[in-house]
PAFI-540366 format. One record per residue (C-alpha): residue in three letters; z, y, x. Coordinates in steps of 0.02 Angstrom, whole numbers, padded with zeros to 5 digits, always signed. Each point is the difference from the previous one (the first is absolute). Layout:
N
ALAZYX;...
% end
This chain:
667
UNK-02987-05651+01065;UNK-00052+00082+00184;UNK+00145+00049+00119;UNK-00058+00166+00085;UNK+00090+00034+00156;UNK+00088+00204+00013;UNK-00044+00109+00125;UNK+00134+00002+00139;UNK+00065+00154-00070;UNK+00057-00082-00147;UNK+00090-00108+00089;UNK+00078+00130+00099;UNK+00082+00092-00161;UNK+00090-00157-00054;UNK-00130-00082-00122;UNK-00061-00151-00060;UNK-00121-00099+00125;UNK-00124-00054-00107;UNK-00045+00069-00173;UNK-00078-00080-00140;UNK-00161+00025-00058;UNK-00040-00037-00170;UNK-00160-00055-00083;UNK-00015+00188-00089;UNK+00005+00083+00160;UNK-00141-00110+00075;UNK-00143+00128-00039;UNK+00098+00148+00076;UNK+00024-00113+00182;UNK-00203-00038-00008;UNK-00031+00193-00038;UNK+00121+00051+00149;UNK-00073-00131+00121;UNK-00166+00058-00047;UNK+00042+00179+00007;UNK+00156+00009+00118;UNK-00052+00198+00017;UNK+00019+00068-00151;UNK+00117+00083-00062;UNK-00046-00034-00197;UNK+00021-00180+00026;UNK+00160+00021+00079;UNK+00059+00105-00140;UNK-00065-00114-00154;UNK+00084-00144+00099;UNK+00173+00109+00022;UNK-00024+00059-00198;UNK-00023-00180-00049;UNK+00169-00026+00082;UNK+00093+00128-00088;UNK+00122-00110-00122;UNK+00014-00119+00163;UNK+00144-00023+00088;UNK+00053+00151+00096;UNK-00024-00109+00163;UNK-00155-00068-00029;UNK-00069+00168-00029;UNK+00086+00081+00167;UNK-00104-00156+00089;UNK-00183+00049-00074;UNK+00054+00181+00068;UNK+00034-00051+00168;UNK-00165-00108-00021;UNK-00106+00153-00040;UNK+00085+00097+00135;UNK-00037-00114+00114;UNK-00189+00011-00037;UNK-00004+00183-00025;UNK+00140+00088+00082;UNK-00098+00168-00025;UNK+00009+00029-00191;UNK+00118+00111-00061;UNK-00019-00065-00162;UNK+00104-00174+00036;UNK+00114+00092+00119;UNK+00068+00114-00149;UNK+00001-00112-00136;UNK+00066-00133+00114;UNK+00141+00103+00048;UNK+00029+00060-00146;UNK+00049-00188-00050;UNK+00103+00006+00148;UNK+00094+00148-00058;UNK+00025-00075-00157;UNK+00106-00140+00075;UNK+00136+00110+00061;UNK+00050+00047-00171;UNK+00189-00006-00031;UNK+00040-00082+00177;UNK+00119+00059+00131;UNK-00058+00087+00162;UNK+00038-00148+00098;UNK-00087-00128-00083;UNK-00120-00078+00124;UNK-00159+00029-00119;UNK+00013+00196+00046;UNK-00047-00062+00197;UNK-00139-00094-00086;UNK-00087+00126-00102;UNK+00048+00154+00151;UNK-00118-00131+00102;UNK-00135+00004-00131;UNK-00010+00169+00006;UNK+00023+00004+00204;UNK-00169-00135-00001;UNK-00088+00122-00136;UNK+00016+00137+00124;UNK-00073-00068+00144;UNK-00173+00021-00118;UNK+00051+00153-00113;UNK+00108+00100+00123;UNK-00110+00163-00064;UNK+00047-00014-00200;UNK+00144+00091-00049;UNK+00030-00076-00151;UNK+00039-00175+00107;UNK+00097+00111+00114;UNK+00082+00092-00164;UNK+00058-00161-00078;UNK+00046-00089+00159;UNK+00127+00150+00019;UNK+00053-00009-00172;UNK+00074-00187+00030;UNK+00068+00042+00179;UNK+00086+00141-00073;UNK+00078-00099-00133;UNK+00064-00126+00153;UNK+00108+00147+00058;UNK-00055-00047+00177;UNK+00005+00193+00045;UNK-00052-00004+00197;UNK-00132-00152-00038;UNK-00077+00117-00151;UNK+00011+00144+00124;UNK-00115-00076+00123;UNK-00097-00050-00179;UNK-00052+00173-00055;UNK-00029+00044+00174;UNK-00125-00152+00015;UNK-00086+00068-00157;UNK+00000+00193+00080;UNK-00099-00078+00147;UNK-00107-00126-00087;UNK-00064+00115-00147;UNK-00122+00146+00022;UNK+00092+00151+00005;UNK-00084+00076-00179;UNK+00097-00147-00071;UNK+00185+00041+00061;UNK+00032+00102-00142;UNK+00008-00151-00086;UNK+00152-00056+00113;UNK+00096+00160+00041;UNK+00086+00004-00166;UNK+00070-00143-00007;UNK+00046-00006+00185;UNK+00078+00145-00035;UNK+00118-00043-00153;UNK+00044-00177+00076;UNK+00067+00098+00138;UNK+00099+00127-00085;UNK+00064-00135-00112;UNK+00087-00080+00146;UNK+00092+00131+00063;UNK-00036-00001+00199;UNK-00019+00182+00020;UNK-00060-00021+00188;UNK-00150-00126-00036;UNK-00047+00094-00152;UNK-00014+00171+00096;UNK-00101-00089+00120;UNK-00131-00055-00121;UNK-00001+00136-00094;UNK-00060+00107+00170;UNK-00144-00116+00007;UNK-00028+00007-00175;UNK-00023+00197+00038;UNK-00119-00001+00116;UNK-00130-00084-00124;UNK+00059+00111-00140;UNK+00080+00146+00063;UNK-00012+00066-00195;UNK+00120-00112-00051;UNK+00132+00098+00112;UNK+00095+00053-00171;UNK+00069-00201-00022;UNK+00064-00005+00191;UNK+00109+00163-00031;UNK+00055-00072-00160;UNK+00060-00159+00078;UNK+00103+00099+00162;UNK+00092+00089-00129;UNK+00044-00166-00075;UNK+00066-00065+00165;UNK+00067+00149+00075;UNK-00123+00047+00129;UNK-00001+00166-00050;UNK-00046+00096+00158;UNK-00157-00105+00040;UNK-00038+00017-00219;UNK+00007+00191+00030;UNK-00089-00034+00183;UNK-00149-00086-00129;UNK+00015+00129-00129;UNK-00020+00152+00122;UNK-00166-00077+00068;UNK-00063-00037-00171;UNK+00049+00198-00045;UNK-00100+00059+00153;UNK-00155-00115-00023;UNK-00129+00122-00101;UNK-00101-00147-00043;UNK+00138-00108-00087;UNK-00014-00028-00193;UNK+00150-00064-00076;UNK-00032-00173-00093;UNK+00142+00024-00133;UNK-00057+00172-00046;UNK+00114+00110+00104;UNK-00045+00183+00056;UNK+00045+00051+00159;UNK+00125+00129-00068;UNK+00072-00169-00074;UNK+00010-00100+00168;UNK+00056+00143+00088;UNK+00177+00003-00130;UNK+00013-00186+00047;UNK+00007+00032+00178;UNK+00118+00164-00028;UNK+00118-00116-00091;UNK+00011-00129+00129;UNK+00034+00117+00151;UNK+00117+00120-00106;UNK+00121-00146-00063;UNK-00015-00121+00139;UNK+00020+00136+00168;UNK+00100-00133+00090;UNK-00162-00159-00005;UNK-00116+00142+00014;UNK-00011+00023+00199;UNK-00203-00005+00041;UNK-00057+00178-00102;UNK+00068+00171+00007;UNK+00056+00008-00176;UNK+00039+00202-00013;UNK-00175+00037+00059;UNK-00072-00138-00134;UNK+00090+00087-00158;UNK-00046+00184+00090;UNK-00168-00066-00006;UNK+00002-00049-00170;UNK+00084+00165-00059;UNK-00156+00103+00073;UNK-00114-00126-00090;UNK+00101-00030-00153;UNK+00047+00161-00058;UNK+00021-00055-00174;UNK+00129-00101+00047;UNK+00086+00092+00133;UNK+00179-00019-00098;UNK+00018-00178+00018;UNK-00069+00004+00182;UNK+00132+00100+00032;UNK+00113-00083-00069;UNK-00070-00171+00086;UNK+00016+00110+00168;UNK+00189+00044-00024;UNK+00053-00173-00076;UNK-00098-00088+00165;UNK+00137+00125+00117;UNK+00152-00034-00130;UNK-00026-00202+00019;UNK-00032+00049+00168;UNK+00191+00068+00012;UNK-00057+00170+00057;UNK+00056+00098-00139;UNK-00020+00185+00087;UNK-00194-00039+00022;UNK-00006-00080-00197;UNK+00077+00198-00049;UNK-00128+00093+00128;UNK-00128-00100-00108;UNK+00048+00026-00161;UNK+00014+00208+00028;UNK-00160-00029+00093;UNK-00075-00073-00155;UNK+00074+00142-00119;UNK-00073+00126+00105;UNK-00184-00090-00002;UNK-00022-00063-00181;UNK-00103+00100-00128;UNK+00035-00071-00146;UNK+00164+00001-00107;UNK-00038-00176-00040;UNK+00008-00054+00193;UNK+00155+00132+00012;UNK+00114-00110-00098;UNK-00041-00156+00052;UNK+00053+00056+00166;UNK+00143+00112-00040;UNK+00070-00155-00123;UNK-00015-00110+00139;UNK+00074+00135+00141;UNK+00156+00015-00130;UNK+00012-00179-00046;UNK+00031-00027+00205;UNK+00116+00118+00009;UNK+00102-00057-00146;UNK-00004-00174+00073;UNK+00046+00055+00170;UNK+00139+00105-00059;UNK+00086-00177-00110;UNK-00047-00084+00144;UNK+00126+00101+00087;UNK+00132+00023-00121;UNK-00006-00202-00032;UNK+00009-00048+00208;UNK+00110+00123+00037;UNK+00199-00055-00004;UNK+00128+00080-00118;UNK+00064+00096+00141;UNK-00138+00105+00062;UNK-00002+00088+00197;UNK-00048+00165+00013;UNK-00180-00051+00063;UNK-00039-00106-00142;UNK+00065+00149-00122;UNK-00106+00101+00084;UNK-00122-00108+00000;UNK+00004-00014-00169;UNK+00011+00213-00055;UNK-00155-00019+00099;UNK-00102-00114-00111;UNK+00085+00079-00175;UNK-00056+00186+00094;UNK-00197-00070+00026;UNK-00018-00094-00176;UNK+00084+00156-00101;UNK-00135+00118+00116;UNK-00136-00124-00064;UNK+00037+00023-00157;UNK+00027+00209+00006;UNK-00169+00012+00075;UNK-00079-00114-00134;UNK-00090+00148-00099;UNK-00058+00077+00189;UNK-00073-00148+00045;UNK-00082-00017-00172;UNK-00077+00163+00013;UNK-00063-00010+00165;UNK-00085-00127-00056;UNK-00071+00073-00150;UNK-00069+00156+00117;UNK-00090-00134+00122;UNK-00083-00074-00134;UNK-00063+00169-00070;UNK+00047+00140+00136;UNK-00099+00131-00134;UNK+00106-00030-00137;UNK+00114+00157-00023;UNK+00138-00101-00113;UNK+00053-00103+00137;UNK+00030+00152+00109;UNK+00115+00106-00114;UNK+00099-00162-00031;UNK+00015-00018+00170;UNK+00055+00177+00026;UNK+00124-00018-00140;UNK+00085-00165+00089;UNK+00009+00103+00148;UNK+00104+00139-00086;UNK+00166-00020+00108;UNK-00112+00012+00148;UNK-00083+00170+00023;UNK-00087-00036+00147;UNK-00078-00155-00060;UNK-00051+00101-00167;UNK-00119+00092+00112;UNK-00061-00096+00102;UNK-00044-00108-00147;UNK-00091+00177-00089;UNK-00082+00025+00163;UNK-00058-00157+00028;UNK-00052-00018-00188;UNK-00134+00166+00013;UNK-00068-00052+00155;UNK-00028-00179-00071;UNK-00041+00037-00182;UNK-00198-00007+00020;UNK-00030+00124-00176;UNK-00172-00082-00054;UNK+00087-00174-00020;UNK+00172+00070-00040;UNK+00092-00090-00181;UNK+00092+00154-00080;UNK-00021+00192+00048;UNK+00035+00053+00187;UNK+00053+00163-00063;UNK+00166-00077-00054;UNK+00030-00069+00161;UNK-00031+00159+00082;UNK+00118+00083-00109;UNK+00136-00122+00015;UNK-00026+00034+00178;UNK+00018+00174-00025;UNK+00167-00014-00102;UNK+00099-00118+00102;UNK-00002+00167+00138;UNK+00024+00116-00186;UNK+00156-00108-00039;UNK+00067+00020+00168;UNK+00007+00177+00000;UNK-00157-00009+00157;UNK-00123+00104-00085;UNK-00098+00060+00151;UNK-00046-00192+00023;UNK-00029+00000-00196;UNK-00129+00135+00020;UNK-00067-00103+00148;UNK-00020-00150-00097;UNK-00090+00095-00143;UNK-00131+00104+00119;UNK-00031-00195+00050;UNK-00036-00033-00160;UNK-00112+00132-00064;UNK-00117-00058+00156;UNK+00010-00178-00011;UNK-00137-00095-00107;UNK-00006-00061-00164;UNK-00092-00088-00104;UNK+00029+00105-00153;UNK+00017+00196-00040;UNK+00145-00022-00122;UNK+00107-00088+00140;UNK-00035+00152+00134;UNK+00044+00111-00159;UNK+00156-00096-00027;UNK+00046+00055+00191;UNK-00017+00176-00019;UNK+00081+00012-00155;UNK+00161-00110+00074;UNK-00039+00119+00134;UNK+00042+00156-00118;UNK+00150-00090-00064;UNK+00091-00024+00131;UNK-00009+00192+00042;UNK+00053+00025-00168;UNK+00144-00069+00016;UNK+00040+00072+00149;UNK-00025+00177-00115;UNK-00124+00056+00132;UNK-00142+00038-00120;UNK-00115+00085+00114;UNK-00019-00155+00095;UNK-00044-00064-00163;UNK-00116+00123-00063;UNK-00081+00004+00183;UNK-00029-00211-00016;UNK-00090+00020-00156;UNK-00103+00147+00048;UNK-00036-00108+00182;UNK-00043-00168-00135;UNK-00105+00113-00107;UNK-00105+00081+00113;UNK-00186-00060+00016;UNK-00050-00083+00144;UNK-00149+00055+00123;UNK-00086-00157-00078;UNK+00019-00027-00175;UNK-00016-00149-00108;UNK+00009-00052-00170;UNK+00155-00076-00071;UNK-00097-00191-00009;UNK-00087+00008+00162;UNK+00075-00151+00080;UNK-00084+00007+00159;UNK+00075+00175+00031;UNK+00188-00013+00067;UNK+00154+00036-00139;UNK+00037+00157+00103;UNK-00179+00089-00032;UNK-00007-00040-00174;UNK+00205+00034-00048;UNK-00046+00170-00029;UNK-00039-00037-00215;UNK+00143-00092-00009;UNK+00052+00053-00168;UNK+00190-00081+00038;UNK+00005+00145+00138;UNK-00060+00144-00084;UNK+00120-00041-00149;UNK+00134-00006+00124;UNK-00051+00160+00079;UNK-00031+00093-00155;UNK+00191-00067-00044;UNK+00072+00072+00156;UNK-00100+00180-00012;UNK+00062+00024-00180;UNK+00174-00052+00075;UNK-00001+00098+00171;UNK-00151+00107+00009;UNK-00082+00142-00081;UNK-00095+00037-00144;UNK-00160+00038+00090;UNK+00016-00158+00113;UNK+00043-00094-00132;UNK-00154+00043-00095;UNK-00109-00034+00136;UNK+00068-00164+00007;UNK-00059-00031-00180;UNK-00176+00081+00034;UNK-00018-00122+00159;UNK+00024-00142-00102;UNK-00127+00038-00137;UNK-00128+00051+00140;UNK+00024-00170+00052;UNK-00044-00056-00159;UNK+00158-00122+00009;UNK+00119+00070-00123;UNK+00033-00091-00157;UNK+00037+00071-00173;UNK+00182+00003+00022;UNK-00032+00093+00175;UNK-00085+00129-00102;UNK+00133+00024-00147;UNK+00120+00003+00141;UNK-00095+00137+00078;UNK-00017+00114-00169;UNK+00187-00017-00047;UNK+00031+00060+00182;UNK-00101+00145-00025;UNK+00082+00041-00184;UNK+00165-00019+00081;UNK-00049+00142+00124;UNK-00083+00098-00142;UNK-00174-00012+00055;UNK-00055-00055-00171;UNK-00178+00048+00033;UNK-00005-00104+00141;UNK+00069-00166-00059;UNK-00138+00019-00132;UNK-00122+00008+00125;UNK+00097-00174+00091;UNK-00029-00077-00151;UNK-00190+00046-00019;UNK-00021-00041+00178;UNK+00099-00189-00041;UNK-00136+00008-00167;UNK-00153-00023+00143;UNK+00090-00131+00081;UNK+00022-00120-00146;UNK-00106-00082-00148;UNK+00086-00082-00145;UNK+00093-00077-00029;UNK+00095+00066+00169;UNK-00021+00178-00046;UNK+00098-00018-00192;UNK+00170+00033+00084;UNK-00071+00151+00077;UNK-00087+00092-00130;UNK+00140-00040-00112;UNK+00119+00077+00115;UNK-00107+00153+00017;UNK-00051+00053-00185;UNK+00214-00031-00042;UNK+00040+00124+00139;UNK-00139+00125-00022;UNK+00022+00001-00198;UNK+00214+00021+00063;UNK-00054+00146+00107;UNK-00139+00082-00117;UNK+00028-00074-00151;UNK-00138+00124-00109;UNK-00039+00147+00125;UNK-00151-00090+00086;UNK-00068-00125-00140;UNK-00169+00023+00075;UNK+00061-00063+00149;UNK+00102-00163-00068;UNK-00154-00035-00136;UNK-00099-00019+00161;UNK+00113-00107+00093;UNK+00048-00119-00160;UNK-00202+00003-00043;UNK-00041-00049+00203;UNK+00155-00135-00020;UNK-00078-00071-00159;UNK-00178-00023+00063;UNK-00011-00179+00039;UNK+00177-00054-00019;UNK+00051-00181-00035;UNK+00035-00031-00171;UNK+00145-00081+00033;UNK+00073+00171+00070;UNK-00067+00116-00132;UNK+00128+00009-00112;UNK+00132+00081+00077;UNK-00117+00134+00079;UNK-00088+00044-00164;UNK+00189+00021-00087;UNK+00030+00106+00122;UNK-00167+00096-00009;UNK+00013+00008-00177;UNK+00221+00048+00026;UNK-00093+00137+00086;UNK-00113+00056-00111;UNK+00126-00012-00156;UNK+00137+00113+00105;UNK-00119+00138+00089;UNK-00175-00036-00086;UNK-00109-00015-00153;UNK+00050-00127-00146;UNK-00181-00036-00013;UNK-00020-00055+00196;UNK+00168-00094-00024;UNK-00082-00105-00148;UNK-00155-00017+00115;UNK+00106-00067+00136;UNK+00068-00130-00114;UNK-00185-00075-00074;UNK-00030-00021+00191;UNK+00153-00053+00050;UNK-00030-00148-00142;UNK-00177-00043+00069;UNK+00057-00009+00186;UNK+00169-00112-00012;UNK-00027-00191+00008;UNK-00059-00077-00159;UNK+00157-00102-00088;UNK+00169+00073-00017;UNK-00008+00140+00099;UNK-00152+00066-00124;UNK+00095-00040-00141;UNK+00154+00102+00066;UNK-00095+00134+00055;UNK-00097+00007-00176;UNK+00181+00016-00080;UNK+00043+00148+00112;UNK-00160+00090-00042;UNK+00030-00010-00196;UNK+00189+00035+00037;UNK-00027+00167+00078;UNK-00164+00044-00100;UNK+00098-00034-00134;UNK+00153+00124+00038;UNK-00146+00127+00081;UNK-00129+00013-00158;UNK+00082-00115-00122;UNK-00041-00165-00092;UNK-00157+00046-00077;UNK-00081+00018+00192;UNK+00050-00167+00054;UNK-00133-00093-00104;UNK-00149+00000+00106;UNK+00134-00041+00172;UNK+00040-00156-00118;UNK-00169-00040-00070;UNK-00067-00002+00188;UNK+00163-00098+00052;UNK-00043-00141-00116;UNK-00171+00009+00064;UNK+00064-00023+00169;UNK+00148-00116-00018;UNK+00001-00178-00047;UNK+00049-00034-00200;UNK+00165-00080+00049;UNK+00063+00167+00088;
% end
């Protein structure tokens, strides 16, 4: 056996002098003597001594060190034996001294690897030796590179906010900044946890205004700027470095999505501030800004909610016995909540109108909730046609003029009814029926005043053409030059002369309307029974002729029908020349599906005033022309029926041999 003498460090930590060397490990002393540089031969020799003694192997570690105090190698597997040690003992067992001055020698050669640094930490941390672990990690900050701090910050970071001194970890955490300002999010989070909340919002506020900042944890700026709105709002009293109402003003311009709970974040900073007056001027300031119903409640819940509370607040402070102050004090805040309330639907509306100021709904309702208040009625009208823009308008402007118009009618004020209604005529619209709408509200009103000049004169003033004409769909052209073929006017003016006028201006009336080629077959039956009523049978025959132009089928059915039934009433059999003609020019080209009644009454005709013969001709055409189906089998039945009780049976065979011909075998 050879004793081999330890290095003096050995003998420092507390070993054994001398060690024993055993024959087995006589190859690994030659190689290391031979080859005291090389790290391989230190390692087989320090492998070899695994399932040695724990000491004997520390002692070939300090060995190699001693030869090659520059490999990292042995200094992390050495102290990772050292570590190893510490298992399960207390903090102030003397071995932790020993390995902290293993790791102390290993960085006087590896100062500039962190994971030395990293693990040296690790044990000092686990000490709970706070200031000498402080002065540790700030070792490490100045010893490593500075690409390799990110590596350290962490857990510099957590150890600190683990041991609750908020001054030393604010401290740090400002240095920390300055190497990764990006990381700004984490410092805010921790001065909430302490409490520092005016230098968290301080932080926040910079982070808002830097343009360049991305938020590590995902947030949007919208996001961070709700954070910092929450802090000031709730916490007005810690808050003293930033000017708080022009912060949430800010964010209210910016934000306008979200202007209800700014608002609300704006009052609730003044109520917490005690200055309740400045939390109401808020709230109505906010009522009378938002756009949205959606932002309307959430401030007018809130502005309620406060007023509720204030008014228990003073019921439940105030004594049994109550001094005439505090009574009044309290009708005061009862007055201003039930006035709240009251001017709920207001308030609602008003906001409605600033989100669409076009929208002619919102202005009749808001007339209507102003009907106890005539002076606020028109100002609302007037207000509402002077806003009302009519090419983006939702609903027809012609109601709100004439709502206008009969608020004043209603009032007995009709020289400012007529006023509103000559407005209203000139104003623009975006569609002829709505100007025609005016003028016949217009007429209306008159009426029922029973001055029916007026009413005739509005109606000849609507109906008369304009120096520049345009058609009834020219959309470029304003309502007022193309009004003029508004059938709903002529209808009502044709009413009114039939009513009121005469028979010639009555007539013309009529004749206007079909020159304008506007009428419509009712127009012209209208017309004709106007005429018979006056006995000028001649000329409602010629109305109807003139309506027969106008229209193709199946449009005209109504009018030729009308015609032949009231010229056959008039003539019955004195001009059958004449009503052969017209029934023959009403059956050239007429629908099938309208045949049938104009052939029975051809062929009624014919039977009454006529020839038999022509009669049974009527009938075979009459039972080629109808629609194929029923209708031919029905009007095959009528032709034998009356051929039979005209000629008699024996005449009906060839009108049944033809009808089988023609009709399917089941009919």
């Amino acid at each position: 056996m050879i004793m081999a003498e330890t290095t003096s460090n050995v003998s420092k930590e507390d070993y054994m002098k001398y060690v024993v060397i055993e024959d087995v490990d006589l190859p690994f002393e030659e190689d290391i003597l031979r080859n005291p540089y090389i790290v391989k031969s230190w390692l087989r020799y320090i492998e070899h001594k695994r399932e040695s003694p724990l000491r004997e192997l520390i002692v070939v570690y300090e060995r190699a060190l001693k030869e090659l105090p520059g490999s990292y190698k042995l200094w992390y597997s050495y102290l990772i034996i050292r570590r190893r040690q510490l298992r399960n003992r207390c903090v102030t067992d003397p071995l932790y001294e020993e390995v902290n001055n293993a790791y102390e020698r290993a960085l006087v050669f590896m100062h500039k690897m962190p994971r030395i640094w990293v693990d040296y930490l690790k044990v000092m941390m686990s000490q709970r030796k706070v200031t000498r672990c402080r002065r540790l990690f700030d070792r490490a900050l100045r010893s490593l590179p500075i690409t390799q701090h990110r590596r350290l910050w962490p857990m510099y970071l957590d150890w600190l906010e683990g041991l609750k001194v908020p001054e030393t970890t604010v401290r740090v955490y400002r240095r920390y900044l300055k190497l990764l300002p990006e990381n700004s999010e984490r410092y805010v989070a921790y001065l909430r946890s302490i409490d520092r909340l005016d230098e968290a919002a301080t932080r926040l506020a910079a982070i808002i205004n830097d343009e360049k900042f991305v938020s590590v944890e995902g947030k949007s700026k919208y996001q961070l700027w709700m954070e910092l709105c929450d802090i000031i709002a709730m916490n007005p009293e810690q808050v003293i470095s930033l000017p708080v109402d022009a912060i949430i003003r800010q964010g209210i311009q910016r934000y306008t999505d979200q202007k209800g709970r700014l608002w609300n974040s704006l009052a609730q900073y003044y109520i917490r501030s005690g200055l309740w007056e400045r939390a109401r001027e808020v709230y109505n300031e906010g009522i009378h800004n938002v756009n949205t119903v959606i932002d309307f409640t959430e401030i007018f819940d809130a502005y309620s909610q406060f007023e509720e509370s204030s008014i228990s607040a003073a019921m439940n402070d105030e004594s049994a016995t109550l001094t005439p102050r505090q009574e009044l004090e309290l009708e005061l805040r009862f007055a201003r909540y039930e006035d709240l309330i009251e001017r709920r639907p207001l308030l609602l509306n008003s906001v409605l109108i600033r989100q669409n100021p076009h929208n002619i709904h919102h202005w009749l309702n808001r007339a209507e909730l102003y009907s106890d208040r005539p002076l606020d009625v028109v100002r609302t009208y007037t207000e509402a046609v002077t806003t009302v823009d009519p090419s983006q308008c939702v609903g027809r402007l012609s109601d709100l003029w004439s709502n206008f118009a009969r608020y004043y009618e209603s009032h007995d004020q009709w020289e400012e009814t007529q006023e509103v209604f000559e407005r209203a005529v000139c104003a623009p619209y975006r569609k002829v029926e709505e100007l025609s709408a005016i003028w016949c509200d217009y007429t209306e009103a008159a009426l029922r005043r029973d001055d029916w000049k007026i009413a005739l004169e509005l109606m000849q003033r609507a109906t008369t053409p304009p120096q520049t004409r345009a058609g009834y769909f020219q959309r470029d052209e304003p309502a007022q030059n193309r009004v003029f073929r508004s059938l709903k006017l002529w209808s009502m003016y044709a009413d009114l002369e039939e009513s009121f006028g005469t028979f010639k201006t009555c007539k013309a009336v009529y004749d206007q309307i079909i020159d304008l080629r506007i009428a419509t077959p009712q127009i012209i039956i209208n017309y004709g029974m106007f005429l018979e009523e006056s006995n000028n049978f001649e000329e409602a025959f010629k109305a109807y002729e003139k309506g027969i132009v106008l229209f193709n089928w199946p449009n005209v059915f109504d009018i030729w029908n009308t015609y032949l039934v009231k010229f056959i009433k008039r003539y019955g059999g004195n001009k059958l020349e004449r009503a052969r003609d017209l029934f023959e020019q009403c059956i050239d080209g007429i629908p099938a599906k309208f045949a049938k009644n104009i052939f029975l009454l051809y062929a009624k005709l014919e039977e009454d005033h006529g020839l038999a013969r022509h009669a049974m001709s009527v009938y075979e055409r009459a039972s080629e022309a109808v629609s194929k189906g029923a209708e031919q089998y029905e009007m095959y039945n009528i032709y034998i029926k009356r051929a039979s009780e005209i000629y008699g049976v024996s005449y009906t065979r060839d009108i049944h041999q033809k009808a089988k011909r023609c009709l399917k075998i089941t009919q």
